[in-house]
mmCIF file of the N, C-alpha and C atoms, coordinates in Angstrom:
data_MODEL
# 
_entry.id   MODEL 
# 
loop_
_atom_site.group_PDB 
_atom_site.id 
_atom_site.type_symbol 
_atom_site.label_atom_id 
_atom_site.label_alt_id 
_atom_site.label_comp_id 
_atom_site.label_asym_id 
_atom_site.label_entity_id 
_atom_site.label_seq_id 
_atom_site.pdbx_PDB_ins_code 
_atom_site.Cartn_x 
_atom_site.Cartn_y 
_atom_site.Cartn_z 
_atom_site.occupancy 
_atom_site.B_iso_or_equiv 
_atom_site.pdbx_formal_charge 
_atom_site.auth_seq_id 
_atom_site.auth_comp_id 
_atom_site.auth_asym_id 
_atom_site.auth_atom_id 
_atom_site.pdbx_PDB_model_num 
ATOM 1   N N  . UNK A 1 1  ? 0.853   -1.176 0.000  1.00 0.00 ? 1  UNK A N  1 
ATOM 2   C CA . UNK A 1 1  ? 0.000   0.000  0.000  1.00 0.00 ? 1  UNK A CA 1 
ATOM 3   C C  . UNK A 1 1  ? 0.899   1.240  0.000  1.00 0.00 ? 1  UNK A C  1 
ATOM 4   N N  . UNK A 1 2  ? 0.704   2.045  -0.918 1.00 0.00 ? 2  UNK A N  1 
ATOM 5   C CA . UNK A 1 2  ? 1.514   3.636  -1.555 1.00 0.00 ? 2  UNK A CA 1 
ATOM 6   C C  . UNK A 1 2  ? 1.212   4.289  0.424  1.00 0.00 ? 2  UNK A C  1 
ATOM 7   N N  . UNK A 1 3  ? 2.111   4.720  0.781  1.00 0.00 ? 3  UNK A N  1 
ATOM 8   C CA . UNK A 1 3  ? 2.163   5.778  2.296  1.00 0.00 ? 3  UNK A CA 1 
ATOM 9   C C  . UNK A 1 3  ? 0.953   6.571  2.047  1.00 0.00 ? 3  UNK A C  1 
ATOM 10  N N  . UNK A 1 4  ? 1.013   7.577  0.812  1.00 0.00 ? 4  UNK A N  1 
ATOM 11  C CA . UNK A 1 4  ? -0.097  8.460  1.260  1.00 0.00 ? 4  UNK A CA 1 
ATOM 12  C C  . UNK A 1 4  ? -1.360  7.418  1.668  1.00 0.00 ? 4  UNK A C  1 
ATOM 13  N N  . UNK A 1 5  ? -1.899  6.929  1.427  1.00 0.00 ? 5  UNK A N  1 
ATOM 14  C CA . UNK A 1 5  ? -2.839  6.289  0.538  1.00 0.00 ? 5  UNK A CA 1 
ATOM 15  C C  . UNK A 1 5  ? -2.774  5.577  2.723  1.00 0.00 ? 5  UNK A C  1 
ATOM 16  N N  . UNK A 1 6  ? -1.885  5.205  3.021  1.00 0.00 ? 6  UNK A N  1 
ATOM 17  C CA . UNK A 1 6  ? -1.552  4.447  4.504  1.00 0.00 ? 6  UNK A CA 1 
ATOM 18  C C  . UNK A 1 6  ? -1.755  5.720  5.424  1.00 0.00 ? 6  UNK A C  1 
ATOM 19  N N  . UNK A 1 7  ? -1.674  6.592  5.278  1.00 0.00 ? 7  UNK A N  1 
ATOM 20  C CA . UNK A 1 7  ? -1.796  8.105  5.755  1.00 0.00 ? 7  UNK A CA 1 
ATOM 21  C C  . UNK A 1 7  ? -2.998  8.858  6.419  1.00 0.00 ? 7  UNK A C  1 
ATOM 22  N N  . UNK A 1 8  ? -3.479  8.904  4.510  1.00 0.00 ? 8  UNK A N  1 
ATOM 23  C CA . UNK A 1 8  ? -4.903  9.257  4.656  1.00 0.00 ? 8  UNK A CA 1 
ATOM 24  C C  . UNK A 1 8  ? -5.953  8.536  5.509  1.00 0.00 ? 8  UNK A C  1 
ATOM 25  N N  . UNK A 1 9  ? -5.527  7.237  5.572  1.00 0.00 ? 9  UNK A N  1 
ATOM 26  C CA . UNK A 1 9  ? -6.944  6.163  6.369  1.00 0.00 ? 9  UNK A CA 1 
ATOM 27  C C  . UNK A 1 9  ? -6.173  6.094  7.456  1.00 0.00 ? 9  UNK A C  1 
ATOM 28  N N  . UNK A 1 10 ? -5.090  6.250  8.475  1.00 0.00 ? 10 UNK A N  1 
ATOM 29  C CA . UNK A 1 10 ? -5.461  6.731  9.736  1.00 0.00 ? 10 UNK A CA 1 
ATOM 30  C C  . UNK A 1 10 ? -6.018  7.754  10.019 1.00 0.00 ? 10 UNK A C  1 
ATOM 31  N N  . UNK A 1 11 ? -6.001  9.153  9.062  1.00 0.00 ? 11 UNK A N  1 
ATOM 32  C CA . UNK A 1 11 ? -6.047  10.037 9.510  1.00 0.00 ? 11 UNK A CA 1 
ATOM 33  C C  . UNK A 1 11 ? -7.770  9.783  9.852  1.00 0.00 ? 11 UNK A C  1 
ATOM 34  N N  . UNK A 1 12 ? -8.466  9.155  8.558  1.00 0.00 ? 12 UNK A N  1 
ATOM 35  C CA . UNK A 1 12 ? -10.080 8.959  8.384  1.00 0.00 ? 12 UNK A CA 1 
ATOM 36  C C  . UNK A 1 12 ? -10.185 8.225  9.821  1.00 0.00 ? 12 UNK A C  1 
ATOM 37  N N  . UNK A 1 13 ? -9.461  7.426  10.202 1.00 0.00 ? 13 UNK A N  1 
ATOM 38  C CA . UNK A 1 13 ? -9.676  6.605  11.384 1.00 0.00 ? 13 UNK A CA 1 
ATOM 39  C C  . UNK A 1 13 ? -9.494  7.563  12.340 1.00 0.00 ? 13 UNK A C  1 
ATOM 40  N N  . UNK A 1 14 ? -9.011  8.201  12.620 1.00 0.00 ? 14 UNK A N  1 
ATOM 41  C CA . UNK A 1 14 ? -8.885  9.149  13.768 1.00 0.00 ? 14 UNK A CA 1 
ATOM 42  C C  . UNK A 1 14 ? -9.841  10.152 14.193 1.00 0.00 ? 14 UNK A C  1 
ATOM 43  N N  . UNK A 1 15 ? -10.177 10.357 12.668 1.00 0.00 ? 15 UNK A N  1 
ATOM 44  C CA . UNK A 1 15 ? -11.317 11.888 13.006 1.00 0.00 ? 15 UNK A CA 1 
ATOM 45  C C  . UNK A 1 15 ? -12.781 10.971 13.624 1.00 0.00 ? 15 UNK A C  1 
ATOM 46  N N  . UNK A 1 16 ? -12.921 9.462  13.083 1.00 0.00 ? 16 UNK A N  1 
ATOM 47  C CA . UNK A 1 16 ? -13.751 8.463  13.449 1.00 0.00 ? 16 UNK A CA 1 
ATOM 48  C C  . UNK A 1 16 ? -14.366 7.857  14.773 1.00 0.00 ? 16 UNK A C  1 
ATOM 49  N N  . UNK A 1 17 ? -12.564 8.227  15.549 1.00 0.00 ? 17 UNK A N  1 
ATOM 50  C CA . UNK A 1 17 ? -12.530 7.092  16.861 1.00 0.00 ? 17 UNK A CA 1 
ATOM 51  C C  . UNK A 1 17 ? -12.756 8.490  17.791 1.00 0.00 ? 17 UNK A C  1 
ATOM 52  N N  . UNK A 1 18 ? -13.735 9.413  17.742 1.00 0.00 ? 18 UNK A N  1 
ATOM 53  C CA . UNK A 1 18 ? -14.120 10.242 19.281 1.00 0.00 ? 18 UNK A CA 1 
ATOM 54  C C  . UNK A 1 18 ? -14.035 9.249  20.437 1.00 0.00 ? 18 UNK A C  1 
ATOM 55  N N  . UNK A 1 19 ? -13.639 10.029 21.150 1.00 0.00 ? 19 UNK A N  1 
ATOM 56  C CA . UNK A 1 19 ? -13.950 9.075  22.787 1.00 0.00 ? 19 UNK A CA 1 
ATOM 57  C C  . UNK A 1 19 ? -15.423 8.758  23.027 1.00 0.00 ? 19 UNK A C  1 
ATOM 58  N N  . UNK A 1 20 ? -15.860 8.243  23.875 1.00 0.00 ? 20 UNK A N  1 
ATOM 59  C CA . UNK A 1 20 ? -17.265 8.008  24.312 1.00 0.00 ? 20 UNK A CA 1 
ATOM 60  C C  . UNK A 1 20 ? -18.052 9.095  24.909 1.00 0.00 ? 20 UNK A C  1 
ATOM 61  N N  . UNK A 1 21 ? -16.966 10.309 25.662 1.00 0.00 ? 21 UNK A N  1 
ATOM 62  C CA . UNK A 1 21 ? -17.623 11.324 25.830 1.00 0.00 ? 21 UNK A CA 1 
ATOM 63  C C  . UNK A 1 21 ? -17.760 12.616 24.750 1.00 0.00 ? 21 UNK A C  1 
ATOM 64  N N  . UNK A 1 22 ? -17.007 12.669 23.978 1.00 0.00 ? 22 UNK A N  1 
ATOM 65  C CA . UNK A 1 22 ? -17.371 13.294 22.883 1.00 0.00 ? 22 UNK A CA 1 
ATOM 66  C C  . UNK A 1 22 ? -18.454 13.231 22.072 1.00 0.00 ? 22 UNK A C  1 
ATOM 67  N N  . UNK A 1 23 ? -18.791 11.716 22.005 1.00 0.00 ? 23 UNK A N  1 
ATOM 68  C CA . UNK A 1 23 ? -19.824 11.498 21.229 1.00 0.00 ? 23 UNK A CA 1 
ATOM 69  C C  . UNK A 1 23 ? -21.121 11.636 21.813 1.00 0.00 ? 23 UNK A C  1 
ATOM 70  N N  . UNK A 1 24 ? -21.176 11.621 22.952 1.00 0.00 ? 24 UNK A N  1 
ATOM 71  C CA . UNK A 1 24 ? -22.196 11.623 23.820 1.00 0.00 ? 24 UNK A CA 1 
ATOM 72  C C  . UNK A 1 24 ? -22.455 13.613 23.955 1.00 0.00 ? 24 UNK A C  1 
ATOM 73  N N  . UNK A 1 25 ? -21.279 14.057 24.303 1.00 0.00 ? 25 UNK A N  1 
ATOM 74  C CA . UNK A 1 25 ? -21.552 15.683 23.804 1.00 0.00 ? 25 UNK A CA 1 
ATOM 75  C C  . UNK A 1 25 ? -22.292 16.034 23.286 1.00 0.00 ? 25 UNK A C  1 
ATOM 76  N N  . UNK A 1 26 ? -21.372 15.363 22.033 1.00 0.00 ? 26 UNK A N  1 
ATOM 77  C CA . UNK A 1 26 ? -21.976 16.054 20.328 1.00 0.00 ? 26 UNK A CA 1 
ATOM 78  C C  . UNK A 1 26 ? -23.653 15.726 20.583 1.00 0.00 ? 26 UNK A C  1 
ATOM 79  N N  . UNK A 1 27 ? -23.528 14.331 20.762 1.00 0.00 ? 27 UNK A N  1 
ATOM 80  C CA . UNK A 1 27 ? -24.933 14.203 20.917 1.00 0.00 ? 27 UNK A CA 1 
ATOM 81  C C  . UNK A 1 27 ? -26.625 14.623 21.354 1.00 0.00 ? 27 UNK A C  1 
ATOM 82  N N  . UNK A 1 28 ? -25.731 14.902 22.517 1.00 0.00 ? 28 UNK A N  1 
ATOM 83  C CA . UNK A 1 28 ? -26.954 15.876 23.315 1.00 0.00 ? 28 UNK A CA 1 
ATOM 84  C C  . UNK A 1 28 ? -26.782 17.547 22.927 1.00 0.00 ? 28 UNK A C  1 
ATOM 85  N N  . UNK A 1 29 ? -25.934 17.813 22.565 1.00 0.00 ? 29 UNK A N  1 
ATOM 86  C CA . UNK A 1 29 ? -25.996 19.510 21.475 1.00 0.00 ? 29 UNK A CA 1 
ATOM 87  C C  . UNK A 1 29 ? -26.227 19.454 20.724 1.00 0.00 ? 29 UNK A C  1 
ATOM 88  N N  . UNK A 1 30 ? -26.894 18.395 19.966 1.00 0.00 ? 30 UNK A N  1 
ATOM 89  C CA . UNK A 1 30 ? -27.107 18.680 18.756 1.00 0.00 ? 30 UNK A CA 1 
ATOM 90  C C  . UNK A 1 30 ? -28.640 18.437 18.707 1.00 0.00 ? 30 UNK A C  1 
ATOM 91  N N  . UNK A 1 31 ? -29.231 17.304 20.306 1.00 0.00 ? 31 UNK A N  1 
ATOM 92  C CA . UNK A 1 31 ? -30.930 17.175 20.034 1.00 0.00 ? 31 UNK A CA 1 
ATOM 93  C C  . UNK A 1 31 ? -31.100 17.704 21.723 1.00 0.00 ? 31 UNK A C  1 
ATOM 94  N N  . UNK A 1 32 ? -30.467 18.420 22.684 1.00 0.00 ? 32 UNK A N  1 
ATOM 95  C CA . UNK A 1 32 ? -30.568 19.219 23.387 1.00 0.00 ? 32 UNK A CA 1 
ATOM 96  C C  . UNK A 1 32 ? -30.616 18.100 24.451 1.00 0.00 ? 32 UNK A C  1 
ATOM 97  N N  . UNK A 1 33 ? -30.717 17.522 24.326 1.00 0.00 ? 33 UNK A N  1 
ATOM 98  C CA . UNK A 1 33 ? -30.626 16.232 25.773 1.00 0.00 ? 33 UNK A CA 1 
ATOM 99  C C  . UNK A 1 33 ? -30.017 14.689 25.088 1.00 0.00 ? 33 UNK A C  1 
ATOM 100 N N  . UNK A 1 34 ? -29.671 14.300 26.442 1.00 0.00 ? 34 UNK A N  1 
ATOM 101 C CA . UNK A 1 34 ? -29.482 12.869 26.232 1.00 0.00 ? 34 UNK A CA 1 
ATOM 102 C C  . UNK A 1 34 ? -30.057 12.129 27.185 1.00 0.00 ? 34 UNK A C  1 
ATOM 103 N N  . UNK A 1 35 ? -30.721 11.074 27.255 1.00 0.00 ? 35 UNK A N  1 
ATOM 104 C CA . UNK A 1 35 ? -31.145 9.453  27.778 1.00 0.00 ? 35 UNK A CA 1 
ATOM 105 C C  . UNK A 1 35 ? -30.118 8.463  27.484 1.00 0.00 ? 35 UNK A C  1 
ATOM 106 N N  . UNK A 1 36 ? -30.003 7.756  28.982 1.00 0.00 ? 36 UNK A N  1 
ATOM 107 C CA . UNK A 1 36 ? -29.223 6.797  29.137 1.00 0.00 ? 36 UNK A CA 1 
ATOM 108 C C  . UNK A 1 36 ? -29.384 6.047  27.916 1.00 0.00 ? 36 UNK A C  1 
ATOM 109 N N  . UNK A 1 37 ? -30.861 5.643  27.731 1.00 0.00 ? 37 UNK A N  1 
ATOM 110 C CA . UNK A 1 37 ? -31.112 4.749  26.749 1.00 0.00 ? 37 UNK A CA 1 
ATOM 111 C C  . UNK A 1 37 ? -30.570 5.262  24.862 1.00 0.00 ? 37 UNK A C  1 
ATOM 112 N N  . UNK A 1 38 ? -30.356 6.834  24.814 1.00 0.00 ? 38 UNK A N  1 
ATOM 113 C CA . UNK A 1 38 ? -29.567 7.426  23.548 1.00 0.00 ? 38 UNK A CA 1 
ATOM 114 C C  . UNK A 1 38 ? -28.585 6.718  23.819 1.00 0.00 ? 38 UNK A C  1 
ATOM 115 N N  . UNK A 1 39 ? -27.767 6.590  24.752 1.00 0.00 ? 39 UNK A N  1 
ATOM 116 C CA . UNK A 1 39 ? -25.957 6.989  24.975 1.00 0.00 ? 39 UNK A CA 1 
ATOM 117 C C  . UNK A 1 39 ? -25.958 5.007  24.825 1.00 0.00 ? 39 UNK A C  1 
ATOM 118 N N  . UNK A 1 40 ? -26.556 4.613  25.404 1.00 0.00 ? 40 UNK A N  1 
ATOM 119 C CA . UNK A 1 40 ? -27.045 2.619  24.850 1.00 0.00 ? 40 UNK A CA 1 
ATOM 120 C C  . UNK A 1 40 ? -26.587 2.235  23.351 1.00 0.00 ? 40 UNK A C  1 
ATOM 121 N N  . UNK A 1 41 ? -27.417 2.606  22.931 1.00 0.00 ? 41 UNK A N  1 
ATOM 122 C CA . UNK A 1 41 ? -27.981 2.888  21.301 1.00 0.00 ? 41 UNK A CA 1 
ATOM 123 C C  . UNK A 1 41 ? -26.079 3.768  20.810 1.00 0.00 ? 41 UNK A C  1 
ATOM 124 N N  . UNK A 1 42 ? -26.129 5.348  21.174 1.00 0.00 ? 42 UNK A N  1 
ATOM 125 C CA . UNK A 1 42 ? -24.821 5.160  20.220 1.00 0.00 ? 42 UNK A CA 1 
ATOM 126 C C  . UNK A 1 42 ? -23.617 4.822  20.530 1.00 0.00 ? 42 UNK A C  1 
ATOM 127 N N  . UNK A 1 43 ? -23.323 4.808  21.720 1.00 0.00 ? 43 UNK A N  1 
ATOM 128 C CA . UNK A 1 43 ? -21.949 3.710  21.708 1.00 0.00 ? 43 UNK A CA 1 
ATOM 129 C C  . UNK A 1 43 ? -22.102 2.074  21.846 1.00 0.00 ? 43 UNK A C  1 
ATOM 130 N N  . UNK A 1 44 ? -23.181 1.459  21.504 1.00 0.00 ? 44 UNK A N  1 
ATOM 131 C CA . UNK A 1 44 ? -23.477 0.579  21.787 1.00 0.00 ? 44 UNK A CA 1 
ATOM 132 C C  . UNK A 1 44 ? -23.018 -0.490 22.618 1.00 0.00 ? 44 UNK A C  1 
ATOM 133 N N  . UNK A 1 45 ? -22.854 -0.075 24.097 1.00 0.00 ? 45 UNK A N  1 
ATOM 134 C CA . UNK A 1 45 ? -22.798 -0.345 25.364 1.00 0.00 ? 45 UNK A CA 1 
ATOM 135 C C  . UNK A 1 45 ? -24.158 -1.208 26.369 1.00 0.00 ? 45 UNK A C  1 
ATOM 136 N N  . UNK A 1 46 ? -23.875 -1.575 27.090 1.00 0.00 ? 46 UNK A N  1 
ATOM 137 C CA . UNK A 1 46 ? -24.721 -2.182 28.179 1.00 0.00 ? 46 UNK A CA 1 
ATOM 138 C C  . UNK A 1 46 ? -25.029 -1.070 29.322 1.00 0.00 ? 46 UNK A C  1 
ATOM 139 N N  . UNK A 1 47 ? -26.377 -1.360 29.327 1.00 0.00 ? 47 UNK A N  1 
ATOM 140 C CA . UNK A 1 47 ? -26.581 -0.276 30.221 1.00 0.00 ? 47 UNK A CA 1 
ATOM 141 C C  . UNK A 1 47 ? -25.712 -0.073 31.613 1.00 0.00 ? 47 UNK A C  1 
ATOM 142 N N  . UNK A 1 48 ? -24.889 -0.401 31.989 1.00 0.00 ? 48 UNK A N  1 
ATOM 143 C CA . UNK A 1 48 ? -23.893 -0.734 33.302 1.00 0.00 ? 48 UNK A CA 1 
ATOM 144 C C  . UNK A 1 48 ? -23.336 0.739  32.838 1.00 0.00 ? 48 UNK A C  1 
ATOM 145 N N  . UNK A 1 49 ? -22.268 0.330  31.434 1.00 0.00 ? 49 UNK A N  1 
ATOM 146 C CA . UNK A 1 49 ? -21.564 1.240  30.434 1.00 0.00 ? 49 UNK A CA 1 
ATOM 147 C C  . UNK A 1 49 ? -21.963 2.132  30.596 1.00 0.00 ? 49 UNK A C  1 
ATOM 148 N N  . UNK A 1 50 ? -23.072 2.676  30.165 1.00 0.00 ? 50 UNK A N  1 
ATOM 149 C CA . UNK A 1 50 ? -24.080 3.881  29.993 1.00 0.00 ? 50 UNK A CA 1 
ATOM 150 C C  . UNK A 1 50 ? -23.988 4.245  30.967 1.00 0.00 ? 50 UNK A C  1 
ATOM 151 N N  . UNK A 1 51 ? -24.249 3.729  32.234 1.00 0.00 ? 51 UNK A N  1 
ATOM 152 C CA . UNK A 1 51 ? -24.328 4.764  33.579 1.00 0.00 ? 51 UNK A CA 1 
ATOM 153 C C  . UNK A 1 51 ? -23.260 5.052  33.852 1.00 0.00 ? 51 UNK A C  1 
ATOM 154 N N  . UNK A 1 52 ? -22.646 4.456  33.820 1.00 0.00 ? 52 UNK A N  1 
ATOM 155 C CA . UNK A 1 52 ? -20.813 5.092  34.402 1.00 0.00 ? 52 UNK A CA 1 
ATOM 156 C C  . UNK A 1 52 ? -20.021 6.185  33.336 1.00 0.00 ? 52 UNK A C  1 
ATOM 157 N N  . UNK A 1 53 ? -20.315 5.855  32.160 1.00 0.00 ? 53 UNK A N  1 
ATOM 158 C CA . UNK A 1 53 ? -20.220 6.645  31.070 1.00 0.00 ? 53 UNK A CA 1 
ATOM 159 C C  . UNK A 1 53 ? -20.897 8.419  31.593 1.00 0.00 ? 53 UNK A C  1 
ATOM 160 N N  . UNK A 1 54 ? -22.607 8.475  31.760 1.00 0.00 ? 54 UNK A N  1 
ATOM 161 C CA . UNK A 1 54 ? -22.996 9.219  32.075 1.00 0.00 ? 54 UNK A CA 1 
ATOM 162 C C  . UNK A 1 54 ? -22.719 10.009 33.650 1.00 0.00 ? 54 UNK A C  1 
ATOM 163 N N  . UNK A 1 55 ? -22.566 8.851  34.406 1.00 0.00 ? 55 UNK A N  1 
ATOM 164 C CA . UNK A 1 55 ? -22.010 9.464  35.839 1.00 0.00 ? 55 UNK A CA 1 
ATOM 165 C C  . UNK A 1 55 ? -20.624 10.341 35.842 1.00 0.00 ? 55 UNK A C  1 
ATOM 166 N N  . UNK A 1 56 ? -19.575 9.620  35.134 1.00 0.00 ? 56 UNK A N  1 
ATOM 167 C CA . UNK A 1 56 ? -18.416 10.373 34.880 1.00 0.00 ? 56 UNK A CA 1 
ATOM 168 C C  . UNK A 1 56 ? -18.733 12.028 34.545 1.00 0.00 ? 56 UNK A C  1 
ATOM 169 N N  . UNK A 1 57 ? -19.723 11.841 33.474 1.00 0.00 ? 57 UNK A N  1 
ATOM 170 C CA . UNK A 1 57 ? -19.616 13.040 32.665 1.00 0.00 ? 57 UNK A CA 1 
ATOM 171 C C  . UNK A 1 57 ? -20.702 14.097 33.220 1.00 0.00 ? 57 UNK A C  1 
ATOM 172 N N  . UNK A 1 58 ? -21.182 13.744 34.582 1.00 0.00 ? 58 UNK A N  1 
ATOM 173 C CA . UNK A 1 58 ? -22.269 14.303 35.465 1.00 0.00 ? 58 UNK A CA 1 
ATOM 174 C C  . UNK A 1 58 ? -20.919 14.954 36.779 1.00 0.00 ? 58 UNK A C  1 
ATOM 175 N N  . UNK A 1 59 ? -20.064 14.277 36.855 1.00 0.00 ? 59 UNK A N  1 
ATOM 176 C CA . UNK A 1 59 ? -19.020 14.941 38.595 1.00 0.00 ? 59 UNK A CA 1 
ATOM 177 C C  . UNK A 1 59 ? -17.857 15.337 37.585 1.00 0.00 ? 59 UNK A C  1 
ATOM 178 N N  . UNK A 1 60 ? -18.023 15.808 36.487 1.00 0.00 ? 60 UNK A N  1 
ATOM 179 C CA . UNK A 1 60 ? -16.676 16.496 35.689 1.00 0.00 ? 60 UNK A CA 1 
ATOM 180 C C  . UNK A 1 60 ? -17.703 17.696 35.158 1.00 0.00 ? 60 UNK A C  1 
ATOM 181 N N  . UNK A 1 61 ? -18.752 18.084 35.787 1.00 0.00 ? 61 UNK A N  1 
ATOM 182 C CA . UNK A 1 61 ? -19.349 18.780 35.169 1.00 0.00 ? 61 UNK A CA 1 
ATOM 183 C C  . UNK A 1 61 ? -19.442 19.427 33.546 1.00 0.00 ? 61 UNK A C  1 
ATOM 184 N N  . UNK A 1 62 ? -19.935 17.896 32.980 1.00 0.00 ? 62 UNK A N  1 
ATOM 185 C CA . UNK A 1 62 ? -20.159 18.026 31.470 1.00 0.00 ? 62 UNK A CA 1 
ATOM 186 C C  . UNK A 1 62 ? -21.456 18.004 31.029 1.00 0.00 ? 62 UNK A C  1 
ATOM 187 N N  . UNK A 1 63 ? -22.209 17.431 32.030 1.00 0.00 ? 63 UNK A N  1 
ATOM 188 C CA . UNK A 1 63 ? -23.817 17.179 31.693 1.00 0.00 ? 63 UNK A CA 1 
ATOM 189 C C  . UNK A 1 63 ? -24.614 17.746 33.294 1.00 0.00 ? 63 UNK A C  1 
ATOM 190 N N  . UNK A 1 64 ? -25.546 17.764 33.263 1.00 0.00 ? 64 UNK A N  1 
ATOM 191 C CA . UNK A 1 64 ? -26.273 18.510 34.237 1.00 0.00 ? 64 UNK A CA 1 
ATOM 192 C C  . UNK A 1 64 ? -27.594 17.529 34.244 1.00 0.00 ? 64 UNK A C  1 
ATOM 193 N N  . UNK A 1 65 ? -27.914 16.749 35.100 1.00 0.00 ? 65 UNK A N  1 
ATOM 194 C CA . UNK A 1 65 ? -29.019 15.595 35.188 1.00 0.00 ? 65 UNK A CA 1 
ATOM 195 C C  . UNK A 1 65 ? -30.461 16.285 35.217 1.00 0.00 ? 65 UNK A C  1 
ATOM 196 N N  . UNK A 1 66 ? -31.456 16.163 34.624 1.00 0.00 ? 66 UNK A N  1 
ATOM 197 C CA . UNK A 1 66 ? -32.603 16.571 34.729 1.00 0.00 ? 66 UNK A CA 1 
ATOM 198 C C  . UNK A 1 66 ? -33.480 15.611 35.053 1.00 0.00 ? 66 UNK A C  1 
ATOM 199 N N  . UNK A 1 67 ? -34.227 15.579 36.316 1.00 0.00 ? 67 UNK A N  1 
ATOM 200 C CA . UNK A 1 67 ? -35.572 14.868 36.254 1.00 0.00 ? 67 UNK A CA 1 
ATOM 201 C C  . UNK A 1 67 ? -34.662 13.596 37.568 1.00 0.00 ? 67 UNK A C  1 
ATOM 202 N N  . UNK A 1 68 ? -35.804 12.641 37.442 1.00 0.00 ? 68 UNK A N  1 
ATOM 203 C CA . UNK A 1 68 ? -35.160 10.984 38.268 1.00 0.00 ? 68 UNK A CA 1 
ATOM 204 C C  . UNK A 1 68 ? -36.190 10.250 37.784 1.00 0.00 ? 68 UNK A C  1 
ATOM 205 N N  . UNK A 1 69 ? -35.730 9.026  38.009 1.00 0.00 ? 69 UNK A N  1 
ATOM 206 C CA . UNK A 1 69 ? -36.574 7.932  37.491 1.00 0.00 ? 69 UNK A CA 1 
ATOM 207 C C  . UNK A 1 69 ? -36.122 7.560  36.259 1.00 0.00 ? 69 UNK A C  1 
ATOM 208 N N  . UNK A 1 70 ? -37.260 7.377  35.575 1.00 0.00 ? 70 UNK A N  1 
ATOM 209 C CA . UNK A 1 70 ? -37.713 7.038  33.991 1.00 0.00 ? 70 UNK A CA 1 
ATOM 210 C C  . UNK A 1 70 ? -37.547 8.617  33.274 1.00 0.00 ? 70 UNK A C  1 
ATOM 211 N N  . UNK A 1 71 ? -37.776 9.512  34.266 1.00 0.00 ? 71 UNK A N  1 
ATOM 212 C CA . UNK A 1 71 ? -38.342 10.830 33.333 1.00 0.00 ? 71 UNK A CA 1 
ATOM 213 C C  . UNK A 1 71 ? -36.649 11.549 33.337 1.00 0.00 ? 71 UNK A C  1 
ATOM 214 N N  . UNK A 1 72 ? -35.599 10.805 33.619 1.00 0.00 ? 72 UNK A N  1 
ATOM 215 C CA . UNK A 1 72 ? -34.146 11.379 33.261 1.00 0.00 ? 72 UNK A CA 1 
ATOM 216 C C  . UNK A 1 72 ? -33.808 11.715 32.439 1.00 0.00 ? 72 UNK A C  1 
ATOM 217 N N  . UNK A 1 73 ? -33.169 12.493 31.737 1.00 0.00 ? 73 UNK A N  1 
ATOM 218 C CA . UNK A 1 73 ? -32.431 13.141 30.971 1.00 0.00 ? 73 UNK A CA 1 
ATOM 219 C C  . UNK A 1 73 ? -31.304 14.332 31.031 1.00 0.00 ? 73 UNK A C  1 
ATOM 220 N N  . UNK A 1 74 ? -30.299 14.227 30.229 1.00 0.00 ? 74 UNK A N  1 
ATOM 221 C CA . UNK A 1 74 ? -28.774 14.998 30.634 1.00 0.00 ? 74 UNK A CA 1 
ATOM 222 C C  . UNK A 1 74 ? -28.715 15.876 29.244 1.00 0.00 ? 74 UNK A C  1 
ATOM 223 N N  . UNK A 1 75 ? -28.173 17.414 30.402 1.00 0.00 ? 75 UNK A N  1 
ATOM 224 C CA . UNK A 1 75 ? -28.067 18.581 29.194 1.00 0.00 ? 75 UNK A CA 1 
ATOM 225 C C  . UNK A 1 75 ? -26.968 18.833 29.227 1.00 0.00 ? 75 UNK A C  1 
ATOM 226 N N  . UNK A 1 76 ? -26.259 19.369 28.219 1.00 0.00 ? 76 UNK A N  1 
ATOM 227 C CA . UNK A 1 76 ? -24.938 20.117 28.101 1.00 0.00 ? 76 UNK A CA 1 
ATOM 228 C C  . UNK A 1 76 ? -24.917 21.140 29.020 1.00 0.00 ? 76 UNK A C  1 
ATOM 229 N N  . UNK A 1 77 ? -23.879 21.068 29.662 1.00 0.00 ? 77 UNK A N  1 
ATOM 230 C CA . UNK A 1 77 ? -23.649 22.431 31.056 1.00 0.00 ? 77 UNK A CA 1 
ATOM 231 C C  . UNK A 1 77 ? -23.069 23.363 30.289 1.00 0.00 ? 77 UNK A C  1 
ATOM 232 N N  . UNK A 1 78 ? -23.229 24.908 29.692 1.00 0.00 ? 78 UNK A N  1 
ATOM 233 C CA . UNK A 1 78 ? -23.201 25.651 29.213 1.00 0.00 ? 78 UNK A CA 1 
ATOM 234 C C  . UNK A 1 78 ? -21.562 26.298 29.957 1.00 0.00 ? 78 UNK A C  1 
ATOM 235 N N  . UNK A 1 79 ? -20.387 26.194 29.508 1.00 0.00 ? 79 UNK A N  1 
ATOM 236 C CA . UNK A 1 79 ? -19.530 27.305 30.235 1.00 0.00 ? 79 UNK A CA 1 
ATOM 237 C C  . UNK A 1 79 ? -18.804 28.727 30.160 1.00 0.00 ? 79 UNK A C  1 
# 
């Protein structure tokens, strides 16, 4: 395989591989909230995943928890 050509597709791989909290970001800025059960669905994780995923990103103040129960949902903390 020609280098560029070996180059270009890490680079495609890179812009690809966001972390789990990035994607979960992007996610909820772009439809204004997220559900455990979104963050399930796009990193396709077990809900265990999902909560620790979301807890992290709740005591690093990245998301801001709305509601309890069933009626949960996480917003982007504005800074």
């Amino acid at each position: 395989m020609p280098r560029a050509e070996l180059i270009a597709g890490l680079v495609a791989k890179a812009k690809k591989s966001l972390s789990a909290e990035e994607k979960v970001l992007e996610y909820a800025q772009s439809h204004s909230s997220v559900t455990r059960s979104d963050v399930i669905e796009l990193l396709e994780v077990s809900t265990f995943t999902a909560s620790r995923v979301i807890r992290k990103m709740v005591k690093n103040n990245l998301l801001k928890q709305n509601g309890k129960a069933r009626s949960t949902n996480y917003t982007v903390i504005k800074k």
